[in-house]
C-alpha positions as semicolon CSV with decimal commas, in nm:
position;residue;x (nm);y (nm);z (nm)
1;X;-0,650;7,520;-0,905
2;X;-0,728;7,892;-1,060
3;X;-0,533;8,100;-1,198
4;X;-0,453;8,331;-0,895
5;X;-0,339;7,997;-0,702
6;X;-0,131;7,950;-1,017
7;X;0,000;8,322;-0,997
8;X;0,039;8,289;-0,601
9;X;0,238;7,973;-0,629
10;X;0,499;8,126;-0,891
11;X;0,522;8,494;-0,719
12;X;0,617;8,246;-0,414
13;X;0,861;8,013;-0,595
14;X;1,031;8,322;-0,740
15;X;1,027;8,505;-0,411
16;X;1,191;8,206;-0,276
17;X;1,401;8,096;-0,550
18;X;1,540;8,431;-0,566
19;X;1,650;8,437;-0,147
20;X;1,808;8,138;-0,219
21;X;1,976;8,220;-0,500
22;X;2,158;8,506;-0,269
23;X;2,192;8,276;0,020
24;X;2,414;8,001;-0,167
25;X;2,618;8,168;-0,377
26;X;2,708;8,051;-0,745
27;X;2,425;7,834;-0,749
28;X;2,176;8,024;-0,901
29;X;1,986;7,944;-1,239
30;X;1,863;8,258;-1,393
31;X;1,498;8,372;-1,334
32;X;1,250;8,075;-1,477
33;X;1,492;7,847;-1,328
34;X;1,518;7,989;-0,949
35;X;1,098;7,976;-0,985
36;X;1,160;7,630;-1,068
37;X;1,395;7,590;-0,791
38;X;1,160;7,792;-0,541
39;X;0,872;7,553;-0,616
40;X;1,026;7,231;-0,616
41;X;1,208;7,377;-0,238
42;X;0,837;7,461;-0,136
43;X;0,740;7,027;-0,203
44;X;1,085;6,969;-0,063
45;X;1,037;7,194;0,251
46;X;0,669;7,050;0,321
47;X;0,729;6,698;0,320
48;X;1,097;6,706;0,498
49;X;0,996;6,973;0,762
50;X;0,720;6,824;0,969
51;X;0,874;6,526;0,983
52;X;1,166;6,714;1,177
53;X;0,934;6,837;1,402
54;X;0,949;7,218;1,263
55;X;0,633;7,394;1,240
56;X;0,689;7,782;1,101
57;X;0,331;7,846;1,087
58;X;0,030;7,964;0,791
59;X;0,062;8,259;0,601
60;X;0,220;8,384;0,262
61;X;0,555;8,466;0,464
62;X;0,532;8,116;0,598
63;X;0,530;7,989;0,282
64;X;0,813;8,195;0,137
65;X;1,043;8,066;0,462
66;X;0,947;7,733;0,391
67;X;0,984;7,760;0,011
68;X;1,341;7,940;0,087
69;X;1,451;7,671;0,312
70;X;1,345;7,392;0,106
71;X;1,527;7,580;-0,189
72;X;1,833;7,635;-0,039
73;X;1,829;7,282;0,075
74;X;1,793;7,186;-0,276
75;X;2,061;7,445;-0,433
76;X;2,335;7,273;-0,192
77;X;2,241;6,926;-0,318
78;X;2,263;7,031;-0,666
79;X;2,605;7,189;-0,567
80;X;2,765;6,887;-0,408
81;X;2,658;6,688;-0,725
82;X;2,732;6,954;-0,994
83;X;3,116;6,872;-0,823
């Protein structure tokens, strides 16, 4: 992996981090820690949604809609156990 796959991967899990952040309300943990959440939603997004039959397609904005669903997928879970 170089260093612009590096840089691609965090502008993405920020991106996405950052949308769902805003989407789920009161769930959101600061700047390095929606990146965090945006790349861990990305791993969450491509293992859970192919197996659900949803295919969103290739592309950077692809991967910020998966990343974004995958994040605020993760955010809720972390909600409902945070209670």
């Amino acid at each position: 992996m170089g260093i612009e796959s590096l840089i691609v991967w965090l502008i993405v899990g920020g991106v996405a981090g950052w949308l769902a952040g805003l989407i789920v309300k009161g769930y959101g943990f600061g700047i390095i820690g929606n990146i965090v959440v945006g790349i861990v939603g990305a791993f969450i997004a491509g293992w859970l949604l192919p197996r659900l039959g949803i295919a969103i397609g290739g592309g950077i904005i692809a991967a910020i809609i998966n990343a974004v669903i995958g994040a605020v997928i993760l955010l809720v879970i972390i909600g409902l156990i945070k209670r």
